[in-house]
N, C-alpha and C positions, 0 to 999 in steps of 0.2 A: 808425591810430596804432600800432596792436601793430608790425605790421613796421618803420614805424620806431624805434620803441623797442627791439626786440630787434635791429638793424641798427648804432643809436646802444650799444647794450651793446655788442657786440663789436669797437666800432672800439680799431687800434690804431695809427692813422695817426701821432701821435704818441710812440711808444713809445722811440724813440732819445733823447726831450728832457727824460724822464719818469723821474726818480731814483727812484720806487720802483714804477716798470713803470703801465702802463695798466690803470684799476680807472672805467672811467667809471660815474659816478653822476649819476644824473637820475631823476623822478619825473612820468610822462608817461601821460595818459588824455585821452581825444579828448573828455572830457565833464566836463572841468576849468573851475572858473567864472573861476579865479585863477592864473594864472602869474605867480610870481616867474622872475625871471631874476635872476644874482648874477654873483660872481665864479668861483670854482672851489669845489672841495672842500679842505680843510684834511684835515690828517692822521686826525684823528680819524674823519670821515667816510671816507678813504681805508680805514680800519682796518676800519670797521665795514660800510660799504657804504650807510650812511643819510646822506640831505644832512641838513647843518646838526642833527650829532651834534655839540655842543658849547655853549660858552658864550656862542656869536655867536649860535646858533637857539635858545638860553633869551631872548636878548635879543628878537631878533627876531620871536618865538613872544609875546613881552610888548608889543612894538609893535603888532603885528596883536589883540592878543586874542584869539589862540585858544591852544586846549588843544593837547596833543601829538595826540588822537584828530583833532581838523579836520584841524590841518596833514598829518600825513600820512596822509589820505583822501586818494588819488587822484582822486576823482571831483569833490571838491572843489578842490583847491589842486594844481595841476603846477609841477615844480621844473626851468628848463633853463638851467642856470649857461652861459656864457661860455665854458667850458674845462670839459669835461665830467669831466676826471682832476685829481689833484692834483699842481698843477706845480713842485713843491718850495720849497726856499729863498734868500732875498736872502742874501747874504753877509753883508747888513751886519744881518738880523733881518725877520721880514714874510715872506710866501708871495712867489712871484715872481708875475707877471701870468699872467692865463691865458694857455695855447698861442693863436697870434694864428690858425692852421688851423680851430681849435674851429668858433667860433662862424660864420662864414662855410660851413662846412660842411654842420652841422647844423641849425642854426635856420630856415633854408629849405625843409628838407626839412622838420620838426617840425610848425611853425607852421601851415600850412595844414590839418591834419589836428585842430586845435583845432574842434571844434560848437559849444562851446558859451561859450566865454570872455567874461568881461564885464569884467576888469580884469587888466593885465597890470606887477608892481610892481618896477621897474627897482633894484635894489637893489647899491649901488656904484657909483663914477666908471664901469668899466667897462663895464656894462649899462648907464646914462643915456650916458654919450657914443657906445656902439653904437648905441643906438634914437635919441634925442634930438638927437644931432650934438653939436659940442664946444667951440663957442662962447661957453656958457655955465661958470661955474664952477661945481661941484658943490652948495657950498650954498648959490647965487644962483637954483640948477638946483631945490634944495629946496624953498627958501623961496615959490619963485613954482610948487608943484608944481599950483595949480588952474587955470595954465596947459598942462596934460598932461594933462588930468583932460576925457571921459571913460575914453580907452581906457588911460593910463599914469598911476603915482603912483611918480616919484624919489624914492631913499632914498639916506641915508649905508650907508656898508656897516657890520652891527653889533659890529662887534670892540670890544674895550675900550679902544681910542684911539679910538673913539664918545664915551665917557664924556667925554673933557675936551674934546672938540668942543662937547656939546652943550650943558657949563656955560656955554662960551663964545657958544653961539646959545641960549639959554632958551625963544626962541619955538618952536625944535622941539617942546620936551616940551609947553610951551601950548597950540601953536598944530596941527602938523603931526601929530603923535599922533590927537589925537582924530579927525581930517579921515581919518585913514589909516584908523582903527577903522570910521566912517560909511561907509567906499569898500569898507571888507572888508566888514560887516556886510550892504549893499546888494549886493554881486557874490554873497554864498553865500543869500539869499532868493530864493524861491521865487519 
């Protein structure tokens, strides 16, 4: 895993599409119980160099139940976004999609090099329609996630246009939360 981890840091294959240069972030150990896979890194993470440095990975970090010490234990929880840099901004407001090179790249090479994984939690339209296919609509893709279950658990992605999705589905916070807590809980036991 180290080689490609340190392989996956220096890519800059992307670097001409990339408004504030190539800073790939990923968080990768061959003896991770839990991979998230997400969209990209948002500025903030760009800034800092940490995934989900921000108000999506408080959200997110509250979805899962865990502390900031779990999530980023490596050993625990590995992070391999879609789009390993931050791919700037929509005109109209919103990150743009990950680089479409990313993930096709890397995640082949990653993946295999995972011992010891027990759940891998597709977080975004992006990550559910790269792993899952695209048939489904995202929160048809949510709702029915214990058809993914055991190797995958589909999520909305945690931005703050979460917030007025999920008033609008209630059964996430009921229903999908807690199932999501039982699926983390079970992948980090012993």
């Amino acid at each position: 895993m180290e080689e490609a981890a340190t392989a996956a840091s220096a890519c800059t294959l992307c670097a001409p599409h990339l408004p504030l240069g190539p800073r790939p972030i990923h968080q990768l150990h061959a003896r991770a119980r839990i991979l998230i896979t997400s969209q990209a890194p948002g500025t903030k993470a760009h800034l800092s160099g940490i995934p989900f440095e921000d108000a999506s990975g408080e959200r997110l970090r509250d979805w899962l139940g865990l502390g900031r010490d779990i999530f980023y234990d490596p050993t625990k929880l590995a992070i391999l976004p879609m789009g390993l840099c931050y791919p700037g901004r929509l005109p109209r407001g919103g990150d743009c999609p990950p680089r479409p090179e990313c993930a096709p790249l890397w995640h082949p090479r990653v993946l295999p090099r995972f011992t010891d994984l027990r759940l891998r939690l597709l977080v975004g339209s992006y990550a559910v329609r790269f792993v899952l296919g695209t048939k489904v609509p995202l929160s048809q893709r949510v709702a029915r996630y214990a058809e993914a279950l055991p190797a995958h658990f589909p999520l909305p992605h945690p931005s703050w246009r979460t917030l007025v999705w999920a008033k609008r589905n209630p059964w996430f916070d009921a229903e999908v939360i807690p199932a999501l807590r039982r699926e983390v809980e079970r992948a980090l036991a012993d």
